[in-house]
MDAnalysis code that builds the backbone (N, CA, C; Angstrom):
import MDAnalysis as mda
import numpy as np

u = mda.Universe.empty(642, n_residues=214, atom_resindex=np.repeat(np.arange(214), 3), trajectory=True)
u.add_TopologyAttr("name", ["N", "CA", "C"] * 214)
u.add_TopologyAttr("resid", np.arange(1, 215))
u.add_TopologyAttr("resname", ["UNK", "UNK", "UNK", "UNK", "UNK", "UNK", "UNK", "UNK", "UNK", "UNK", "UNK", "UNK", "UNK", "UNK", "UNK", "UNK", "UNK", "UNK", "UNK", "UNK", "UNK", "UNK", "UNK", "UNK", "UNK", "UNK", "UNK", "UNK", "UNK", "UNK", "UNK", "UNK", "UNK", "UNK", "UNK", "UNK", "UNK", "UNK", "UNK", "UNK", "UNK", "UNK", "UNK", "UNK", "UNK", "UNK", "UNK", "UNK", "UNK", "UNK", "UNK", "UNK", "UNK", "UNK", "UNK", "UNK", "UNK", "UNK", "UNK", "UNK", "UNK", "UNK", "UNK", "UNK", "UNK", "UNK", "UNK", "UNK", "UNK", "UNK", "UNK", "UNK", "UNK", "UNK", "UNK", "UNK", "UNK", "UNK", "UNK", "UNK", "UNK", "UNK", "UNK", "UNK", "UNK", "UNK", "UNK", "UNK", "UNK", "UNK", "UNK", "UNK", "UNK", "UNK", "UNK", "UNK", "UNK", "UNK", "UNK", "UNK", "UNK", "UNK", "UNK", "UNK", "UNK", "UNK", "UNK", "UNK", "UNK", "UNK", "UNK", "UNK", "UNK", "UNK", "UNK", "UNK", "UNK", "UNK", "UNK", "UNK", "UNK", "UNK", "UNK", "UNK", "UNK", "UNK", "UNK", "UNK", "UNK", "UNK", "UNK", "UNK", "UNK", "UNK", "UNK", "UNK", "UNK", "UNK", "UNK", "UNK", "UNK", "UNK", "UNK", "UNK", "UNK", "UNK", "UNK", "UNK", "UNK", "UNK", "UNK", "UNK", "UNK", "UNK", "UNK", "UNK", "UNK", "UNK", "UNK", "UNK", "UNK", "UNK", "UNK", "UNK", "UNK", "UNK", "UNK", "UNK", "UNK", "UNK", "UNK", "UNK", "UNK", "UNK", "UNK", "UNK", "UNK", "UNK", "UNK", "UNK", "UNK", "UNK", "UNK", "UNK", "UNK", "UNK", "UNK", "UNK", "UNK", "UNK", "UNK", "UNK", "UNK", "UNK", "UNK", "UNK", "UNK", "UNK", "UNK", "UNK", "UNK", "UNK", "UNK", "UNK", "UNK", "UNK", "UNK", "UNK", "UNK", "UNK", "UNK", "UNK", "UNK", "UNK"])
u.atoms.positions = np.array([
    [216.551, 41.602, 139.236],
    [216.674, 42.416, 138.028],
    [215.988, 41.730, 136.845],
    [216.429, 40.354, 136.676],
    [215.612, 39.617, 135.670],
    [214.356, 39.429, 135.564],
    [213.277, 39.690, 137.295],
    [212.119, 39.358, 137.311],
    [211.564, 40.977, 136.792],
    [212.455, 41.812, 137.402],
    [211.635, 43.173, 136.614],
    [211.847, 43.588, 135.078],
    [212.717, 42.997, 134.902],
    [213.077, 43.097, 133.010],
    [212.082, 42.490, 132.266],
    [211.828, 41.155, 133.326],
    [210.412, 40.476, 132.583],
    [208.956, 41.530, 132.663],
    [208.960, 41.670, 134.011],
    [207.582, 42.642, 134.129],
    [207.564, 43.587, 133.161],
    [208.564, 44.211, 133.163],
    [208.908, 45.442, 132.228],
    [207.882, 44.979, 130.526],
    [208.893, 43.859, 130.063],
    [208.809, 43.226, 128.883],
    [206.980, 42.916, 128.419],
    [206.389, 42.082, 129.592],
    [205.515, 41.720, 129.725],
    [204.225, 43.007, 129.472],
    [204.472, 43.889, 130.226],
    [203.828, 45.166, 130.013],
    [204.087, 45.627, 128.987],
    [204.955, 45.919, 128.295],
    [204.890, 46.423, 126.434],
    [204.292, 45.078, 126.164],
    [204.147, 44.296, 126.070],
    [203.470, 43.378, 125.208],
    [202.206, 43.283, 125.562],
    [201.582, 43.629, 126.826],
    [200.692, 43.786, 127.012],
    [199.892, 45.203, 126.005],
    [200.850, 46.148, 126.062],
    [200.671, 47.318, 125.401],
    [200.510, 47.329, 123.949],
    [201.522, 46.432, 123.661],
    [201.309, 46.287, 121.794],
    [200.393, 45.443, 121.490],
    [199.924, 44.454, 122.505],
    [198.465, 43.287, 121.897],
    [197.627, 44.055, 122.362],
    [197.554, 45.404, 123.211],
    [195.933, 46.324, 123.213],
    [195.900, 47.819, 121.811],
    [197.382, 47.377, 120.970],
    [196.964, 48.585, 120.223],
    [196.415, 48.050, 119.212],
    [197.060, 46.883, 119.340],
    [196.961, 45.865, 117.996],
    [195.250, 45.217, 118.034],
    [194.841, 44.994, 119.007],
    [193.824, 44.735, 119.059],
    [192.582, 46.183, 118.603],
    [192.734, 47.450, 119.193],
    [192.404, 48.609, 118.784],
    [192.335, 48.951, 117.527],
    [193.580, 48.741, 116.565],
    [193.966, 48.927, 115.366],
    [192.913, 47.895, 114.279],
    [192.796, 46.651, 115.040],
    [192.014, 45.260, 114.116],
    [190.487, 46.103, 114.073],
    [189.852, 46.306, 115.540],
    [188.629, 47.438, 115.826],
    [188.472, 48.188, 114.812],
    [189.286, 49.497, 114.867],
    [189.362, 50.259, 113.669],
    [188.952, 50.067, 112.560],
    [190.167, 48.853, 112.309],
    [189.842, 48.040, 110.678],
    [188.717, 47.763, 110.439],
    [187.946, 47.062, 111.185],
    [186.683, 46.064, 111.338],
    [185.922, 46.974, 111.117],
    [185.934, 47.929, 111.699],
    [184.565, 49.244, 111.768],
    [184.517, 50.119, 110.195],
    [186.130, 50.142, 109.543],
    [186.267, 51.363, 108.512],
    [185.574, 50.059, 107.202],
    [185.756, 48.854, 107.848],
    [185.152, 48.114, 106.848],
    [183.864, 47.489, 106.672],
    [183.728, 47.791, 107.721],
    [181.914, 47.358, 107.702],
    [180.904, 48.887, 107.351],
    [181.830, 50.400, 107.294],
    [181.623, 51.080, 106.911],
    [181.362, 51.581, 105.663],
    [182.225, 50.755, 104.775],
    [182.949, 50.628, 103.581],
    [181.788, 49.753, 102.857],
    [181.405, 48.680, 103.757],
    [180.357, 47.919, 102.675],
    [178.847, 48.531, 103.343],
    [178.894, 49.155, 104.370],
    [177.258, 49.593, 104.245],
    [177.589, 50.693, 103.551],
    [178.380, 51.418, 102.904],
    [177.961, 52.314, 101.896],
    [178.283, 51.515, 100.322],
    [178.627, 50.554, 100.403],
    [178.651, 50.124, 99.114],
    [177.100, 49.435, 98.668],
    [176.581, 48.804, 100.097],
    [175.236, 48.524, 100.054],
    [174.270, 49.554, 100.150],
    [174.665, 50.823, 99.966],
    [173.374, 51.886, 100.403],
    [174.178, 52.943, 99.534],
    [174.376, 52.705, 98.536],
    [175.315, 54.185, 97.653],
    [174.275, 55.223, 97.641],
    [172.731, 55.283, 97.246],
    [172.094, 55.860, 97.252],
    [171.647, 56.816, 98.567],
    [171.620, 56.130, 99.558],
    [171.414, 56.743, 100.419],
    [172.896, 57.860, 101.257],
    [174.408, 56.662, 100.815],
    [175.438, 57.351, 101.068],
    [175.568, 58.984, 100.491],
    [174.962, 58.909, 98.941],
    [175.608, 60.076, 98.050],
    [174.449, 61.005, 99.001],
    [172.983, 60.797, 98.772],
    [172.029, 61.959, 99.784],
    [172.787, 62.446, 101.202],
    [173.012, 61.902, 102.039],
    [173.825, 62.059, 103.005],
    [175.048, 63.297, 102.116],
    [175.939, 62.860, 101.356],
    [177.208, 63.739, 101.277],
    [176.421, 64.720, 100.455],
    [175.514, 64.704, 99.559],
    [174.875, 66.161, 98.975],
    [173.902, 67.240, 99.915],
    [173.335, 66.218, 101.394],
    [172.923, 67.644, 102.321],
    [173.874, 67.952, 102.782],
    [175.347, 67.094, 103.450],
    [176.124, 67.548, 104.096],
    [176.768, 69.118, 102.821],
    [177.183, 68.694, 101.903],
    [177.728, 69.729, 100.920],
    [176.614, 71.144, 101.090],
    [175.407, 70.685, 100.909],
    [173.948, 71.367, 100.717],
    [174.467, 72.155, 101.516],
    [174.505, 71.847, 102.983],
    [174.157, 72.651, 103.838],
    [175.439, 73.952, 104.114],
    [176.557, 73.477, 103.321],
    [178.211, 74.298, 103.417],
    [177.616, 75.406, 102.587],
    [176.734, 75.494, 101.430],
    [176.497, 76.067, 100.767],
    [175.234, 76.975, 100.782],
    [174.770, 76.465, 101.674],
    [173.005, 77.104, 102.324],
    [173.805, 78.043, 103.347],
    [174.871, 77.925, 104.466],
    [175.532, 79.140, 105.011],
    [176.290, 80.163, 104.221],
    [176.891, 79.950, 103.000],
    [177.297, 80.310, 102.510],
    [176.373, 81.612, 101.861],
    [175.057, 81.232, 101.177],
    [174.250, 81.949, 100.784],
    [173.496, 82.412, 101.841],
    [173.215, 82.320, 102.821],
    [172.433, 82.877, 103.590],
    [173.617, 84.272, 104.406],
    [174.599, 83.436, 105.135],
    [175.959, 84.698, 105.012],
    [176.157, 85.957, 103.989],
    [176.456, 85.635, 102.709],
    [176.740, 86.239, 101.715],
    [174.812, 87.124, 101.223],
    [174.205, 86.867, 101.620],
    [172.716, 87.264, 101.155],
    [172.220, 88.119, 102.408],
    [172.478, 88.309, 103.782],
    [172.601, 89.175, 104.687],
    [174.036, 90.258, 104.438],
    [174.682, 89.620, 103.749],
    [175.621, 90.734, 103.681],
    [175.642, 91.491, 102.813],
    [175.345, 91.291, 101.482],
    [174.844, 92.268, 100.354],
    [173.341, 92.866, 100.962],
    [172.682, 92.586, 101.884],
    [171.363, 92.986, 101.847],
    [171.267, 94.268, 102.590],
    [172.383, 94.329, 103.956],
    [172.470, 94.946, 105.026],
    [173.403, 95.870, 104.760],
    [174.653, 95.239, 103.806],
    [175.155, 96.518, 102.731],
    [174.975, 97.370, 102.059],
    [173.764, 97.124, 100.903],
    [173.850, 98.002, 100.183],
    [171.839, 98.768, 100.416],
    [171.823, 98.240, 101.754],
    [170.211, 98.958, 102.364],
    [170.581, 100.313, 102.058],
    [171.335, 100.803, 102.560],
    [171.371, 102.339, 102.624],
    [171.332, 103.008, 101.163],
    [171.756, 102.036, 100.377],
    [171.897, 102.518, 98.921],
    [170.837, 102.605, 98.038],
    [170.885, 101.491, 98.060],
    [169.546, 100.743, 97.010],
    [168.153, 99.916, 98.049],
    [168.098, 100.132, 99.114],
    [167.355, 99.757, 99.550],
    [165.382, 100.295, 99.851],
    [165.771, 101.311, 99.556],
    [164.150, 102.263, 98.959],
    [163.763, 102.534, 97.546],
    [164.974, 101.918, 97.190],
    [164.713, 101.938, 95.288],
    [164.062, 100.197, 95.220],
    [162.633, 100.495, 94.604],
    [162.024, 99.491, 94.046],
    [162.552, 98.722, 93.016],
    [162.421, 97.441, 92.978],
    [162.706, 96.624, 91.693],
    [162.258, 95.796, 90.817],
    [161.637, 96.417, 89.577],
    [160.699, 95.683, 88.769],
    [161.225, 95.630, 87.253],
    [161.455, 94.558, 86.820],
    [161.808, 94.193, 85.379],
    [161.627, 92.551, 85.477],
    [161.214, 93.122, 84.198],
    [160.680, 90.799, 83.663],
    [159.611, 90.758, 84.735],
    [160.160, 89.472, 85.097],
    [159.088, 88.933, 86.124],
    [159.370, 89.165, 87.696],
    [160.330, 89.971, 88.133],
    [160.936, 90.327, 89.396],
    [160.121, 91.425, 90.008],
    [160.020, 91.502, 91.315],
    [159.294, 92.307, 91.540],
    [159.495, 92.474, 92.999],
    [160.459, 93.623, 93.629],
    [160.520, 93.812, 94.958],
    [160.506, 95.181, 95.760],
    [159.537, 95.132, 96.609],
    [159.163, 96.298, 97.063],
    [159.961, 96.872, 97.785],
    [160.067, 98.378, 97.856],
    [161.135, 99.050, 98.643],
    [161.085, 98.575, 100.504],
    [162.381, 99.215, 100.923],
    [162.147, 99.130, 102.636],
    [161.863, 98.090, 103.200],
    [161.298, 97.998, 104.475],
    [161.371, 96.658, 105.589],
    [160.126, 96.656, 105.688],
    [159.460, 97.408, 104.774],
    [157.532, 96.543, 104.410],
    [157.829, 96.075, 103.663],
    [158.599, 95.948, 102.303],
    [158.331, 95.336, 101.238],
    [160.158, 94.048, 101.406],
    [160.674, 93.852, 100.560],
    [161.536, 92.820, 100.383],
    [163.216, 93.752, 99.896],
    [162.996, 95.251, 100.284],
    [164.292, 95.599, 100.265],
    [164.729, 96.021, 99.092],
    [163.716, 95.945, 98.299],
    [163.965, 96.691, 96.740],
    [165.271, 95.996, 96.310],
    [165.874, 96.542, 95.425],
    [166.731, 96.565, 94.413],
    [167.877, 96.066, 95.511],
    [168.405, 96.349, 96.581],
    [169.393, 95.617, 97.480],
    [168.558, 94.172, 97.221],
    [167.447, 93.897, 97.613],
    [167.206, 92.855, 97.811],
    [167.439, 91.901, 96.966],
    [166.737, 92.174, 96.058],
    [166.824, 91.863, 95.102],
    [168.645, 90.802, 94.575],
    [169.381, 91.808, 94.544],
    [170.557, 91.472, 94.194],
    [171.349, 90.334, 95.582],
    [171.197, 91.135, 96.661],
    [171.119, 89.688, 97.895],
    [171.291, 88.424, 97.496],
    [169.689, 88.322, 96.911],
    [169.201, 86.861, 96.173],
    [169.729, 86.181, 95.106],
    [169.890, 87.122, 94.254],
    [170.593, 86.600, 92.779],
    [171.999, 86.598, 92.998],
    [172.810, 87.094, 94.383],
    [174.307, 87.074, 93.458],
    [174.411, 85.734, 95.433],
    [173.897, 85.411, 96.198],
    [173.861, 84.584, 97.119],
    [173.314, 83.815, 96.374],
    [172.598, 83.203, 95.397],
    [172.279, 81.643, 94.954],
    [173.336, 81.651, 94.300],
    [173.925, 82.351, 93.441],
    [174.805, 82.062, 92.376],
    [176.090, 81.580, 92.987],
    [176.568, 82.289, 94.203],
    [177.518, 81.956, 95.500],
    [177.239, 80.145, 95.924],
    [176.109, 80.126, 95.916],
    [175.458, 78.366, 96.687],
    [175.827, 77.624, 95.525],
    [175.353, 77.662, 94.392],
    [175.403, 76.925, 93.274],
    [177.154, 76.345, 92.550],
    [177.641, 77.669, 92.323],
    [179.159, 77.541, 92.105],
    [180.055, 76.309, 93.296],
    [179.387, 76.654, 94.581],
    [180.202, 75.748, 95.315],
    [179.741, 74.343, 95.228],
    [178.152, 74.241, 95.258],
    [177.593, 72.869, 95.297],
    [178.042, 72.272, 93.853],
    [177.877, 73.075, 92.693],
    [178.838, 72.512, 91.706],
    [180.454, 71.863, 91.821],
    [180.879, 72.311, 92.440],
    [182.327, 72.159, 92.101],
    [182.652, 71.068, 93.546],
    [181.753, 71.120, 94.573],
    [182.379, 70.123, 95.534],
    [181.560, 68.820, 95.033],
    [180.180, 68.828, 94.625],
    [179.309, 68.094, 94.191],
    [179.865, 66.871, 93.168],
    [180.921, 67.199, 92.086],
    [181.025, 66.710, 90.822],
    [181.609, 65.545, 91.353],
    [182.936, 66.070, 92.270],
    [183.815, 64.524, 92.557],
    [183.509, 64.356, 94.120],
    [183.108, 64.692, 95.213],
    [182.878, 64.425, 96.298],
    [181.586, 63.557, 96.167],
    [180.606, 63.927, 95.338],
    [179.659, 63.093, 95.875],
    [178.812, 61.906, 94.927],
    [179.348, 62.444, 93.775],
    [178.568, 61.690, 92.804],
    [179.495, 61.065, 91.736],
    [181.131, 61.655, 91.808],
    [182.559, 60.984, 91.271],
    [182.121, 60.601, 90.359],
    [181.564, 62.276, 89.386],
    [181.074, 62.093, 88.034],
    [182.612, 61.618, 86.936],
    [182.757, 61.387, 86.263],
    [183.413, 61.614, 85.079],
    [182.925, 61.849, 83.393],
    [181.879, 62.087, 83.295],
    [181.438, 62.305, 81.871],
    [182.026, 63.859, 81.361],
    [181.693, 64.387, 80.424],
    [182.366, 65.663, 80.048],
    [181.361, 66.751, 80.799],
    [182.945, 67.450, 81.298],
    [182.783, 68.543, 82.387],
    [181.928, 69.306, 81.769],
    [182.386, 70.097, 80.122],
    [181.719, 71.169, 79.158],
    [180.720, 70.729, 79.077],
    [179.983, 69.630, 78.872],
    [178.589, 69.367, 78.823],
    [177.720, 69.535, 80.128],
    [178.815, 69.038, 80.980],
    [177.989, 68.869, 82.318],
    [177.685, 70.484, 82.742],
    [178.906, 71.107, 82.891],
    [178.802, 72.305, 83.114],
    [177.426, 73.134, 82.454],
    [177.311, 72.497, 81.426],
    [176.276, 73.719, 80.873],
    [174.765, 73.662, 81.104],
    [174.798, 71.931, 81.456],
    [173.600, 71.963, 81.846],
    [173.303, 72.180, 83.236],
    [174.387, 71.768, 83.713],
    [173.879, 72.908, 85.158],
    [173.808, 74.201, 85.141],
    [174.503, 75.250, 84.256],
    [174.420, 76.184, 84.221],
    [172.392, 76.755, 84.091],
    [171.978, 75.558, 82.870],
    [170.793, 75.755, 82.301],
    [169.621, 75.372, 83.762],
    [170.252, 74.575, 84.282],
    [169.089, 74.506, 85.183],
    [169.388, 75.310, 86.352],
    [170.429, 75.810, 87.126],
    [170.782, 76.624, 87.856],
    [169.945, 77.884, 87.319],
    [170.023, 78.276, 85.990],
    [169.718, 79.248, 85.822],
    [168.025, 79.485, 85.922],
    [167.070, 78.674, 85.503],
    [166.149, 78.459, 85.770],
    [165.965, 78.448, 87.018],
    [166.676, 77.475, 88.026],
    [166.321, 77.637, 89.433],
    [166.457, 79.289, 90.165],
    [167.161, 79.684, 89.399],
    [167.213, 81.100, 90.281],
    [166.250, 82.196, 89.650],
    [165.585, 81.601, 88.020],
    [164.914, 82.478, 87.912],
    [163.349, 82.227, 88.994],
    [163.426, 81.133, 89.083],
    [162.098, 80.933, 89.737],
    [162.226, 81.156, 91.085],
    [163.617, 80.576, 91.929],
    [163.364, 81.600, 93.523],
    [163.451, 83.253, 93.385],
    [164.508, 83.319, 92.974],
    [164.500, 84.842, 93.088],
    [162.896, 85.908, 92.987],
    [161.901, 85.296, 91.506],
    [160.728, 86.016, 91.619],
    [159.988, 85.400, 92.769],
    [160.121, 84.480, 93.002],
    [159.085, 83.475, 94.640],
    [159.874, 84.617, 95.557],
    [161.254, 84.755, 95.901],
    [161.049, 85.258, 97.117],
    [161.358, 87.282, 97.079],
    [160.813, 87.754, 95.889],
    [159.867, 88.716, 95.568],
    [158.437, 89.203, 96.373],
    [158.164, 87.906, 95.878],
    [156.527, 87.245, 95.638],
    [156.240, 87.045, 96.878],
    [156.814, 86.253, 97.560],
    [156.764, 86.570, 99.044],
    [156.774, 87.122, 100.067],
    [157.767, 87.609, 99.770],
    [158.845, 88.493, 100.860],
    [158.129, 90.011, 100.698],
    [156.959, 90.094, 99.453],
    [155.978, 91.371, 99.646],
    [155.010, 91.375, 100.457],
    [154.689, 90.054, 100.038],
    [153.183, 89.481, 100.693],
    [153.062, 89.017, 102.030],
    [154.037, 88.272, 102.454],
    [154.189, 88.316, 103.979],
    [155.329, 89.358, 104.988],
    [156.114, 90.093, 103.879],
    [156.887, 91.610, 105.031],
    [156.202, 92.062, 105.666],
    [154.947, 92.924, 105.297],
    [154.065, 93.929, 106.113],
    [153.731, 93.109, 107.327],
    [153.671, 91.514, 107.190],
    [153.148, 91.235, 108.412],
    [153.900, 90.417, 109.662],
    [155.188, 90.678, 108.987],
    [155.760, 89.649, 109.983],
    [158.037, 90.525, 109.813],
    [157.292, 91.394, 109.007],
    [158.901, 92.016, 108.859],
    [159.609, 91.459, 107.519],
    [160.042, 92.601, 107.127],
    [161.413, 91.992, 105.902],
    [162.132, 90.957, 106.092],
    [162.672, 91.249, 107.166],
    [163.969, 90.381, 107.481],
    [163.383, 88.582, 107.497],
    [162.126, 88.354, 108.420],
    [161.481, 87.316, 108.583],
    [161.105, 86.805, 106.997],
    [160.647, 87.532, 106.207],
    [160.366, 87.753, 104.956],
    [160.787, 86.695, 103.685],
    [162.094, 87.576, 104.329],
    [163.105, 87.165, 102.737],
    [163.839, 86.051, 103.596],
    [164.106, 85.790, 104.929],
    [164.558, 84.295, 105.547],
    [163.560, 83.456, 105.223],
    [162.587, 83.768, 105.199],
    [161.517, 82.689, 104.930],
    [161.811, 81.932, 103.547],
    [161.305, 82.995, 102.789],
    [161.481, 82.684, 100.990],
    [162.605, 82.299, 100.670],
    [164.068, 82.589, 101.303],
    [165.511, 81.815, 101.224],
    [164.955, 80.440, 101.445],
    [164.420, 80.134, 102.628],
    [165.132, 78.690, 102.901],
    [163.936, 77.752, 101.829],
    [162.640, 78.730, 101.552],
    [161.597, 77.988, 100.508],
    [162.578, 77.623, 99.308],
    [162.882, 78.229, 98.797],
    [163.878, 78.570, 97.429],
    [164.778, 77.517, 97.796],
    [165.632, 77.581, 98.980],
    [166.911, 76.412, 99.303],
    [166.151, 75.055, 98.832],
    [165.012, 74.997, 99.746],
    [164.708, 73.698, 99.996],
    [164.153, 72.792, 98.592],
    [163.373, 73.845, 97.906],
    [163.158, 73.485, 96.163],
    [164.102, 72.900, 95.366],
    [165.195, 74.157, 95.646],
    [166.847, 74.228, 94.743],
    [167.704, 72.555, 94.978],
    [167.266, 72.302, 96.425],
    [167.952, 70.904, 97.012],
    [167.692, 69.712, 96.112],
    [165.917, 69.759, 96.099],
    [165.421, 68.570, 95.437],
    [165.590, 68.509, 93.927],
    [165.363, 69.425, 93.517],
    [165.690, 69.482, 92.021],
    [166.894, 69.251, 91.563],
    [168.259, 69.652, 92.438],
    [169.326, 69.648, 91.819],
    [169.910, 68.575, 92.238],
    [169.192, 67.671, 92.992],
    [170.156, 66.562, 93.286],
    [169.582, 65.584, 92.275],
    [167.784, 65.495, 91.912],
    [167.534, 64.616, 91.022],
    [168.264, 64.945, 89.824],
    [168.941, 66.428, 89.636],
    [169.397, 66.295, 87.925],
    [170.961, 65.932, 87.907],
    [171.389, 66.334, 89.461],
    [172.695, 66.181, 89.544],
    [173.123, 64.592, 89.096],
    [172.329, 63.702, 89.943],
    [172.074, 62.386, 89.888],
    [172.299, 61.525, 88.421],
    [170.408, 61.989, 88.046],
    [170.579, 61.195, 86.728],
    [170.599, 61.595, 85.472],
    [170.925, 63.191, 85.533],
    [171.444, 63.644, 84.318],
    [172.862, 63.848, 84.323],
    [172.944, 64.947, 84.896],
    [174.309, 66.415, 85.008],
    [175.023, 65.839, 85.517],
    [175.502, 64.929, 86.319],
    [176.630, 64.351, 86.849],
    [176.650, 62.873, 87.054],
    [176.568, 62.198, 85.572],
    [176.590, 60.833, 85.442],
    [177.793, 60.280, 85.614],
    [178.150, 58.966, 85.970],
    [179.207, 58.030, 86.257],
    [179.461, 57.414, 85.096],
    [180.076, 57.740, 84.140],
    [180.011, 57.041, 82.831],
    [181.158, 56.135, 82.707],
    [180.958, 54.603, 82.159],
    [181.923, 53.401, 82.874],
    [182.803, 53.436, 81.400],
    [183.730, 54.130, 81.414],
    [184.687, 54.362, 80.167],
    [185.952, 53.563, 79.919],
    [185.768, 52.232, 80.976],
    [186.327, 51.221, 80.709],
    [185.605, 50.334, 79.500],
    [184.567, 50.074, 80.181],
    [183.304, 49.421, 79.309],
    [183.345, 49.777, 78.149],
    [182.942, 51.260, 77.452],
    [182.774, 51.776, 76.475],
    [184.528, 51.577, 75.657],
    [185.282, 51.858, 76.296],
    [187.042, 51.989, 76.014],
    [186.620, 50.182, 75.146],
    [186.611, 49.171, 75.900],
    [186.564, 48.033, 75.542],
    [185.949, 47.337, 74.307],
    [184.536, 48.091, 74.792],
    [183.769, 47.666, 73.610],
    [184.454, 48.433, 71.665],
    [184.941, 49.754, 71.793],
    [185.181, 50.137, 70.758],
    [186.576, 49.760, 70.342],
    [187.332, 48.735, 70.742],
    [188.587, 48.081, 71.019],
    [188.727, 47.016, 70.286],
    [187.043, 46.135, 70.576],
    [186.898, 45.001, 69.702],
    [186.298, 44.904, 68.640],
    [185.333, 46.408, 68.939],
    [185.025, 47.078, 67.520],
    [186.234, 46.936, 66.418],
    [187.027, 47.531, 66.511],
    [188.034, 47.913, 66.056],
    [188.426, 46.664, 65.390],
    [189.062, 45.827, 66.238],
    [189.687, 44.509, 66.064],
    [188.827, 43.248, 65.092],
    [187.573, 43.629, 65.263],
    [186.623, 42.486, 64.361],
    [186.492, 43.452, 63.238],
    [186.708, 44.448, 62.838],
    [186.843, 45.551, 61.660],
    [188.401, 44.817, 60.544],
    [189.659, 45.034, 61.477],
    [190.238, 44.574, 60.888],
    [190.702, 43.046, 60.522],
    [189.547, 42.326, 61.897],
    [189.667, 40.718, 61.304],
    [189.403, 40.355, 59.911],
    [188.182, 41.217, 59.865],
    [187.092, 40.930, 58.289],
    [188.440, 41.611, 57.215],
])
């Protein structure tokens, strides 16, 4: 009985020095993880802004087949031209006025989310939101004025020869892929700065304090 109480014994301990050993693994790995992204932040945050990118590229491409294929029957032979927009009716041209709207209310869908997961997931801004906000608003808004007429512009010029649908997928992912680079350089080193408000907290502290030394 005593020699199997030992075996017994012997085997959980065998069991707890292989979790324990597993568990140290773990550790070892979440920490050598931990400093190659502390050594590669730059390359870490690119990584979490395509991963985000891309939540938001289904999102608009979903939501931009679904207004498109929706409201075909409606607005889809009605042409659409104002400002600088310009989309031809039907499945020669870019779907007219459905199309049109597809585009503009699916970026605005991509943008809202890449904003809002973007701020603290990837770039763990803290400077002021109201500021930040607006200038993304300002360049968002620009970015969509310029895909939306590109995939117009496109989606006329290459429909007749290859189909609408091919068309305006095309000019989406042109537009995505623009929208990517631009908004991560402004996300970066403008619109979603890391501002060290300890530092600044400190410095106007001793401001303060050599004010009332004098």
């Amino acid at each position: 009985m005593d020699e199997q109480r030992r075996a017994r014994e012997d085997k959980t301990d065998e069991a707890e020095k292989g979790c324990s050993r597993e568990r140290g693994k773990a550790a070892r790995a979440m920490e050598k993880g931990k400093a190659f992204m502390g050594r590669h932040a730059n390359i870490w945050q690119i990584v979490k802004f395509t991963f985000i990118s891309l939540i938001a590229f289904i999102a608009e491409f979903a939501s931009m087949y679904a207004l498109q294929y929706g409201l075909e029957s409606k607005l889809g032979d009605e042409p659409f031209d104002w400002f600088i927009f310009h989309y031809d009716p039907g499945r020669e041209g870019a779907f007219g006025t459905a199309g049109f709207i597809a585009m503009l209310v699916s970026k605005c869908i991509a943008e809202i989310i890449s904003f809002t997961i973007n701020r603290k997931k990837t770039f763990n801004a803290n400077n002021n939101v109201v500021l930040s906000a607006a200038a993304y608003a300002l360049t968002v808004i620009a970015l969509i004025l310029f895909t939306t007429w590109m995939a117009g512009e496109l989606g006329d010029a290459i429909g007749p020869h290859i189909g609408a649908d091919w068309g305006n997928t095309i000019s989406k992912l042109l537009g995505s892929l623009i929208s990517w680079v631009v908004m991560f350089l402004m996300d970066k080193f403008v619109i979603m700065r890391k501002v060290d408000k300890g530092k600044n907290g400190a410095e106007e502290k001793d401001g303060v304090e050599n004010a009332e030394n004098k």
